[in-house]
C-alpha positions in Angstrom: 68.4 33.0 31.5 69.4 32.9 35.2 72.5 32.1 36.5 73.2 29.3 38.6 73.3 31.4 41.7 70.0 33.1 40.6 68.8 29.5 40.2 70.5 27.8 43.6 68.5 30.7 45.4 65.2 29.9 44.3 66.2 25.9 44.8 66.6 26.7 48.3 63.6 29.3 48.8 61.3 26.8 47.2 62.2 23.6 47.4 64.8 22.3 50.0 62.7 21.7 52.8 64.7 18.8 54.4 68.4 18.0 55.6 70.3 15.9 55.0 73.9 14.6 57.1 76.4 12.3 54.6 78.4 10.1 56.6 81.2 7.9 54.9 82.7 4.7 56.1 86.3 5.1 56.2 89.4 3.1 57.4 90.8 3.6 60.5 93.2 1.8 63.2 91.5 0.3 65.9 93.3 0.6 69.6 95.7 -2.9 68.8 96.7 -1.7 65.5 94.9 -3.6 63.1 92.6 -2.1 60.3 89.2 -1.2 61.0 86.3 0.7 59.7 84.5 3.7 61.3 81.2 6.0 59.8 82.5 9.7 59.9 80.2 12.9 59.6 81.5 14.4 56.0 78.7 17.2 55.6 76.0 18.3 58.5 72.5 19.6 57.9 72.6 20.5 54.2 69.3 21.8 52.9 67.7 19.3 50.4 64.2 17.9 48.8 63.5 14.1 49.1 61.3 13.1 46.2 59.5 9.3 46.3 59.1 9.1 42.8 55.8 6.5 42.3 57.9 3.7 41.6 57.1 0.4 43.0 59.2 -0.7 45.7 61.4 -3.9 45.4 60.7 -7.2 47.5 63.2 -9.8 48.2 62.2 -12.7 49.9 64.8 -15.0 51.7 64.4 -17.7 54.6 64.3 -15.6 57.4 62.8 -12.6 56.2 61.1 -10.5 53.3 63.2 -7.5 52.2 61.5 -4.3 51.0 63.4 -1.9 49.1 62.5 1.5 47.7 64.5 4.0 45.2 63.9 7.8 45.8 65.5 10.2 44.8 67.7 13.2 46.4 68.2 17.2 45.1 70.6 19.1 46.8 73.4 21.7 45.9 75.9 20.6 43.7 79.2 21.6 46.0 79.0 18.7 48.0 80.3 15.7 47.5 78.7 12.5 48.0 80.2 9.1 46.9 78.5 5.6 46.4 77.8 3.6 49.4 77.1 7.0 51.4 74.4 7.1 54.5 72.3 9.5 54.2 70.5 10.9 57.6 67.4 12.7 55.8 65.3 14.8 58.7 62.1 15.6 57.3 59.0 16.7 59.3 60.8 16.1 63.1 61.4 12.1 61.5 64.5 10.8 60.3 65.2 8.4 57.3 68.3 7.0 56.8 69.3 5.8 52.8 72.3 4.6 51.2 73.8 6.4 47.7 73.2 5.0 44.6 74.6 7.6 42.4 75.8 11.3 42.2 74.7 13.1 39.1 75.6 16.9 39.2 74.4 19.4 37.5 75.0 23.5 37.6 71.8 24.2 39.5 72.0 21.4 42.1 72.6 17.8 42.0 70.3 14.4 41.8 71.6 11.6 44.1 69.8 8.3 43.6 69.4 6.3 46.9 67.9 3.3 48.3 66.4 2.8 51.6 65.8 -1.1 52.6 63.6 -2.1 54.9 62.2 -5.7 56.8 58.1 -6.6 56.4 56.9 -6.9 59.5 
């Protein structure tokens, strides 16, 4: 059986082909004193596999515009981590994609992060 390591190797030699940056909102004091809110860089350029897993995307239709939502899903290694409500900057062949965390499940081997990514019809 290999060992995680064994197995993290071959995860990266094989399969992480893209990157992914995690930024986090987190709360800050604007110049006046008052609360405010700011998107910090937590983790840069982490190799990763995005995988679109064949399930129908989600519309959502509202007055002003038709919503179309898609859940993938994310593998990367499991020493990082990412939190709910995350963004996720995903460069994958010279394009970026930019998702929002679902959920973190980690596993020895690597982790599988469920995210969205929401887009407008046009």
């Amino acid at each position: 059986m290999p060992t995680p390591s064994q197995l993290n190797n071959l995860l990266s030699k094989y399969m992480y082909h893209d990157n992914v940056t995690v930024c986090r909102q987190t709360n800050t004091i604007d110049d006046e004193g008052a609360d405010d809110y700011a998107v910090q860089e937590i983790y840069s350029d982490i190799p990763c596999k995005l995988y679109q897993s064949g399930k129908p995307f989600t519309v959502q239709n509202t007055d002003r515009q038709v919503d179309i939502i898609t859940d993938l899903k994310l593998f990367l290694p499991p020493q990082y981590d990412v939190l709910p409500n995350d963004i996720l900057k995903i460069s994958r062949n010279e394009q970026e994609i930019l998702l929002n965390v679902v959920k973190s499940f980690k596993y020895k081997s690597h982790q599988e992060v469920t995210v969205k990514r929401k887009d407008e019809a046009r």
